[in-house]
C-alpha positions as CSV (number, residue, x, y, z in Angstrom):
1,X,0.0,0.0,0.0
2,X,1.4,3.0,-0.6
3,X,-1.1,5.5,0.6
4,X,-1.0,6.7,4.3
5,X,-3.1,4.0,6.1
6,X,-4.5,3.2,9.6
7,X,-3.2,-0.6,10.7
8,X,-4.8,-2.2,13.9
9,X,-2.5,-3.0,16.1
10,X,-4.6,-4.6,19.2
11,X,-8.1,-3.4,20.3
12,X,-8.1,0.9,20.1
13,X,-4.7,1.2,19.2
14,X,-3.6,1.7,15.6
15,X,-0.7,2.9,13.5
16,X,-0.9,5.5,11.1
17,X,1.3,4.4,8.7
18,X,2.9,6.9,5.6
19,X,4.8,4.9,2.9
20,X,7.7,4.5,2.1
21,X,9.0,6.3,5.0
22,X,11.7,8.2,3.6
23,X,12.5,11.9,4.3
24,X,9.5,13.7,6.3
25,X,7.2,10.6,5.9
26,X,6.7,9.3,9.1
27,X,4.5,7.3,11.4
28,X,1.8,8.0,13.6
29,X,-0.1,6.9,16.7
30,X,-4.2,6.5,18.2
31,X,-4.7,5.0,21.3
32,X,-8.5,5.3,21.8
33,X,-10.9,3.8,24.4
34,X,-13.2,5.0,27.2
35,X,-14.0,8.1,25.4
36,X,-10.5,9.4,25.7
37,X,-8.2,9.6,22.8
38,X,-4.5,10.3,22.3
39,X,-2.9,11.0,19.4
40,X,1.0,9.7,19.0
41,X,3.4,12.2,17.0
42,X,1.3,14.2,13.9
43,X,3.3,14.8,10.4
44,X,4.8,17.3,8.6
45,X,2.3,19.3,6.1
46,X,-1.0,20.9,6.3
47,X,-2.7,18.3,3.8
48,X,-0.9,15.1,5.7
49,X,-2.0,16.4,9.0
50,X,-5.7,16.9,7.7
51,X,-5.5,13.3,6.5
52,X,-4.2,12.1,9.9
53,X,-7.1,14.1,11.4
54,X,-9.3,12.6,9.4
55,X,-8.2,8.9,9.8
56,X,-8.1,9.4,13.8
57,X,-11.9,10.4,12.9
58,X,-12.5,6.7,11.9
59,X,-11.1,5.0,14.6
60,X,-11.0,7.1,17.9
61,X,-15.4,7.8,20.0
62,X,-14.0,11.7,20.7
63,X,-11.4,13.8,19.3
64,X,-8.3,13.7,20.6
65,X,-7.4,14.9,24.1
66,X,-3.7,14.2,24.0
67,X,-1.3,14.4,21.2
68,X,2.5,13.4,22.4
69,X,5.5,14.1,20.2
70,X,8.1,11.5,20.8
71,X,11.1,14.5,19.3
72,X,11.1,17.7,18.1
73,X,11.8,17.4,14.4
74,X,9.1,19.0,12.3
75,X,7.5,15.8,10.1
76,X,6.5,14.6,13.9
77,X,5.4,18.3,15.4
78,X,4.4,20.5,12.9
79,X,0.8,18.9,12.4
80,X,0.7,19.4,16.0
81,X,-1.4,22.8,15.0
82,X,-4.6,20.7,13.5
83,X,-5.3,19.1,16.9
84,X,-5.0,21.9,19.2
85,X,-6.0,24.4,21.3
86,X,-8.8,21.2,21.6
87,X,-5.6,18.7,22.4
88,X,-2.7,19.2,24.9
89,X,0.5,18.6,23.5
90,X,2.7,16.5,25.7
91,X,6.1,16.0,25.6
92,X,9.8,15.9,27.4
93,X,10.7,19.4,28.7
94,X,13.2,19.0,26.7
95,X,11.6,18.4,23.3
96,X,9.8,21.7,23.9
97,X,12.9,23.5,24.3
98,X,14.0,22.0,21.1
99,X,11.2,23.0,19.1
100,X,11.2,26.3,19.9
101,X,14.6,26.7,19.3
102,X,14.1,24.7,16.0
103,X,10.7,26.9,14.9
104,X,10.0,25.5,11.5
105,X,13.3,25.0,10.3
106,X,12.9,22.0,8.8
107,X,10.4,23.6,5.8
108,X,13.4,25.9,4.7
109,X,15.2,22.3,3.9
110,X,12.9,21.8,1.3
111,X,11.3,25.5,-0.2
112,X,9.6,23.3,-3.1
113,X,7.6,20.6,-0.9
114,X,3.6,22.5,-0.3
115,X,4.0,23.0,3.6
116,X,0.4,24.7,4.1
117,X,-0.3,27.0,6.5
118,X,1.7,25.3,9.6
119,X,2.0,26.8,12.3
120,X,4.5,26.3,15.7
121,X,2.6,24.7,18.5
122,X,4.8,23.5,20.8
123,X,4.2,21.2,24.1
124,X,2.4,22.9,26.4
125,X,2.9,20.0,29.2
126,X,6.0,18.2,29.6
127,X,8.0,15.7,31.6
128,X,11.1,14.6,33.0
129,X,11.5,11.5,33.7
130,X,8.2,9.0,32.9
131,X,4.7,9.7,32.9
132,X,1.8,7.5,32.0
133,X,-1.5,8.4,30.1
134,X,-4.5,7.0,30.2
135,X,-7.2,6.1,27.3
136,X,-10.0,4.2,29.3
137,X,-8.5,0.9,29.7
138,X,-5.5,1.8,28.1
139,X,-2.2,2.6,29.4
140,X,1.0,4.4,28.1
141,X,4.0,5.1,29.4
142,X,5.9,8.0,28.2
143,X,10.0,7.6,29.3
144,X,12.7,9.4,28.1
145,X,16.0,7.9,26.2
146,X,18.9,10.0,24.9
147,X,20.9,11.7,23.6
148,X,20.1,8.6,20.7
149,X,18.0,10.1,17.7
150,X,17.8,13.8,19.0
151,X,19.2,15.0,22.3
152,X,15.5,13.9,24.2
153,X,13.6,11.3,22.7
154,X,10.6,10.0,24.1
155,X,9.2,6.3,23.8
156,X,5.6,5.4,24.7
157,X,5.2,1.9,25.7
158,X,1.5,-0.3,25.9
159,X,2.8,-2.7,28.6
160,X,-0.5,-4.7,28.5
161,X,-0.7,-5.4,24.6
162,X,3.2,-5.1,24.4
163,X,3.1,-2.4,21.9
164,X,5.8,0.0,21.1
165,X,5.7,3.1,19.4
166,X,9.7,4.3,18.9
167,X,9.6,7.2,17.0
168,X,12.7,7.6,15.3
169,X,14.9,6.0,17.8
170,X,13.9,2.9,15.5
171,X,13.6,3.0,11.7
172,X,12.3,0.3,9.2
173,X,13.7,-0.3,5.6
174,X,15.1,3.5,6.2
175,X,18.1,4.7,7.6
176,X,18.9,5.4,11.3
177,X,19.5,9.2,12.0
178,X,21.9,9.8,14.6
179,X,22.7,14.0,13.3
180,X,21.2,15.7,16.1
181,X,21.7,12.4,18.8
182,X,24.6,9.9,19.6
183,X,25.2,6.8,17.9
184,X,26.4,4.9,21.6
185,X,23.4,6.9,22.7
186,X,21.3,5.2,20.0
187,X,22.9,1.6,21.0
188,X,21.7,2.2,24.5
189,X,18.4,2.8,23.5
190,X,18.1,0.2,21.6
191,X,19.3,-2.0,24.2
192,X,16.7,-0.5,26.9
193,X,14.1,-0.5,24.3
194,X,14.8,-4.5,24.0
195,X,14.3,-4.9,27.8
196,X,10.4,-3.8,27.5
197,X,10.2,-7.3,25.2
198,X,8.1,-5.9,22.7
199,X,6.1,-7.8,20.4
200,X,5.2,-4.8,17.9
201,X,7.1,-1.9,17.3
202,X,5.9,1.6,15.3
203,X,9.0,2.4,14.0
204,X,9.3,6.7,13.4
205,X,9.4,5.4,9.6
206,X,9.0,2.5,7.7
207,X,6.4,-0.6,8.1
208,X,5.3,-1.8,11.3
209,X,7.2,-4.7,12.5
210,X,8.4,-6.8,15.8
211,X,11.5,-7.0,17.4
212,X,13.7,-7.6,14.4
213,X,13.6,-3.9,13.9
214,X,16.1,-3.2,17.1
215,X,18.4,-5.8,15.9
216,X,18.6,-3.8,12.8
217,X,19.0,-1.0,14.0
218,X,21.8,-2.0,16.5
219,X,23.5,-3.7,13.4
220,X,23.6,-0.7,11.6
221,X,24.6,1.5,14.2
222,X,27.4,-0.8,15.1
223,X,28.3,-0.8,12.2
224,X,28.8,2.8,11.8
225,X,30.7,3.0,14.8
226,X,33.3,0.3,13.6
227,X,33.5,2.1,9.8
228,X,34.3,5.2,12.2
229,X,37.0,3.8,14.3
230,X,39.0,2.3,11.3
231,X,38.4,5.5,9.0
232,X,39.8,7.5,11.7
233,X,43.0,5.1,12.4
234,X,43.8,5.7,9.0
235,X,43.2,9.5,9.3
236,X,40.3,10.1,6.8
237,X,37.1,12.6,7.1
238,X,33.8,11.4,8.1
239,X,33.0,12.2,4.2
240,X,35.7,10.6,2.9
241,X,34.5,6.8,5.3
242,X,31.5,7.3,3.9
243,X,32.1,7.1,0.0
244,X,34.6,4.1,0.3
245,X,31.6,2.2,2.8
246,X,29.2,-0.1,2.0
247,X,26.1,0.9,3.7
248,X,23.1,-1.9,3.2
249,X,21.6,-0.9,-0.1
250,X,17.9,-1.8,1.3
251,X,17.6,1.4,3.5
252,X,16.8,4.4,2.4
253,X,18.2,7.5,2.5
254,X,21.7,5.4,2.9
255,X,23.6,9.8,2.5
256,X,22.0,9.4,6.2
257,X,25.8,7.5,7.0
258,X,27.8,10.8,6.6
259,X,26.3,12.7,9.7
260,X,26.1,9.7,11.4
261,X,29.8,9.0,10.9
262,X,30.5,12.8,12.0
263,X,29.0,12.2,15.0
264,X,30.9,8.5,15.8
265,X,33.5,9.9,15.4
266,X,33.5,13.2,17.5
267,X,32.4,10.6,20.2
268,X,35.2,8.5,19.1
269,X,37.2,11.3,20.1
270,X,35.6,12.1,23.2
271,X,32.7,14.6,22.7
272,X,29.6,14.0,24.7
273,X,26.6,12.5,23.3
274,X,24.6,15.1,22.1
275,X,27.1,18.2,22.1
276,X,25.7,20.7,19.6
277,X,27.7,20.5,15.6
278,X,26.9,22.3,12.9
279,X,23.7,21.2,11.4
280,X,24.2,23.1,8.2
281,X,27.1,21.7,7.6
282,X,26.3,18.4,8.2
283,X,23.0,18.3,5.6
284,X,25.4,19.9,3.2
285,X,27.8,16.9,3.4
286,X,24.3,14.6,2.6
287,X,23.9,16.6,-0.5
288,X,27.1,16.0,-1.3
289,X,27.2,12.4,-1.1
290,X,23.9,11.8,-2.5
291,X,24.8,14.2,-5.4
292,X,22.3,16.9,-5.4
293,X,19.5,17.7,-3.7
294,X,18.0,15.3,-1.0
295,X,14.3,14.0,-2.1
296,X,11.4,14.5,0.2
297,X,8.0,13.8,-0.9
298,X,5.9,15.1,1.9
């Protein structure tokens, strides 16, 4: 299928799913029951965030009370806009920090893609540590892990039907993204992500699977950390590992490998996960590699 799509996942909880999952085209999140709805991460444009909307309309008894952005990056916040002031955004203090900061950077990336009229709506309650929501019977718990795919990433966990929705901490069939985060910080949260024992996982992007995805995921990852290690033993640039690499051809957006190799290797060399680099600089190095300008089909 290769229109966005609703997939049941276990009784009131569904995936919103937008194929293929490449740049801006990400996953989404309903957890309805007991006349309580909450909407997991939104998407990036007007239109898609209309058509999320619309889908929550088929599933979910009332609109949505609670819409929870797992990161800050724009395809995940900026349909925040179509929910509220009728839904309370929720995430880690962080996060909100980082949107702000952010504002919507993300559509200058990409002047050519039809934004809409989006608009800034960042979380308006946040957490620290955990917190768990409640949909009727339902339960979610919100916990933080990072630095991994930005410097706060949130998972929200179903303990009951053993349902996982990652965000971008875990990708399917697409690349990890590690720019704005920590590749040992994304190994760790893999590895606390693979203590819950989940049985399905919403990946930020990509089909819905199980637990194969953190296995891929760590693979890759280690990966990039090993490629990072020798390329800097033999004294090349993070750009320079990435063209003589072999990344796994089935993941797209493979130019994702350059700023993930940056940032192995300034933890290689002993900056903390997370320390600030220059952003710019780093999509440049992706255009560069992929040999003009990155494709996003939102």
């Amino acid at each position: 299928m290769t229109e966005p799509h609703l997939q049941r996942l276990a009784d009131g909880v569904h995936a919103y799913v937008q194929p293929d999952g490449g740049w801006c085209l990400n996953n989404a999140g309903v957890i309805a029951s007991g006349g309580t709805t909450i909407v997991v991460d939104t998407a990036a444009t007007m239109k898609r965030a209309l058509a999320l909307r619309d889908a929550v309309r088929e599933v979910a008894p009332a609109p949505p009370r609670l819409v929870v952005n797992t990161h800050f990056h724009g395809d995940h916040t900026f349909g925040n806009c179509v929910f509220t002031p009728e839904a309370v955004v929720v995430a880690h203090e962080g996060t909100r920090e980082e949107a702000i900061l952010a504002d919507l950077h993300l559509s200058g990336l990409w002047p050519d893609v039809e934004w809409g009229d989006i608009r800034l709506e960042p979380p308006a309650l946040t957490y620290e540590r955990r917190m768990t929501l409640h949909a009727g019977g339902l339960r979610a718990e919100l916990f933080r892990l990072g630095p991994a795919h930005t410097r706060d990433d949130t998972a929200v966990w179903l303990p009951d039907q053993r349902i996982l929705f990652a965000g971008d901490l875990v990708m399917s069939g697409v690349t990890p993204f590690c720019m704005m985060g920590s590749v040992e910080g994304s190994l760790r949260a893999v590895g606390r992500l693979r203590e819950l024992d989940p049985a399905v996982i919403v990946p930020g992007h990509g089909p819905v699977g199980g637990p194969e995805l953190l296995d891929e995921a760590e693979r890759y990852l280690r990966w990039v950390r090993d490629e990072a290690r020798q390329g800097l033993a033999e004294g090349l640039h993070p750009l320079e590992i990435a063209r003589r690499a072999e990344p796994d051809g089935r993941l797209l957006d493979p130019e994702r490998l350059v700023p993930n190799l940056r940032r192995a290797c300034a933890e290689e060399r002993g900056a903390p996960p997370g320390e600030r680099m220059d952003v710019a600089a780093m999509f440049g190095e992706m255009i560069t590699y992929h040999g003009g300008p990155l494709p996003c089909r939102a």
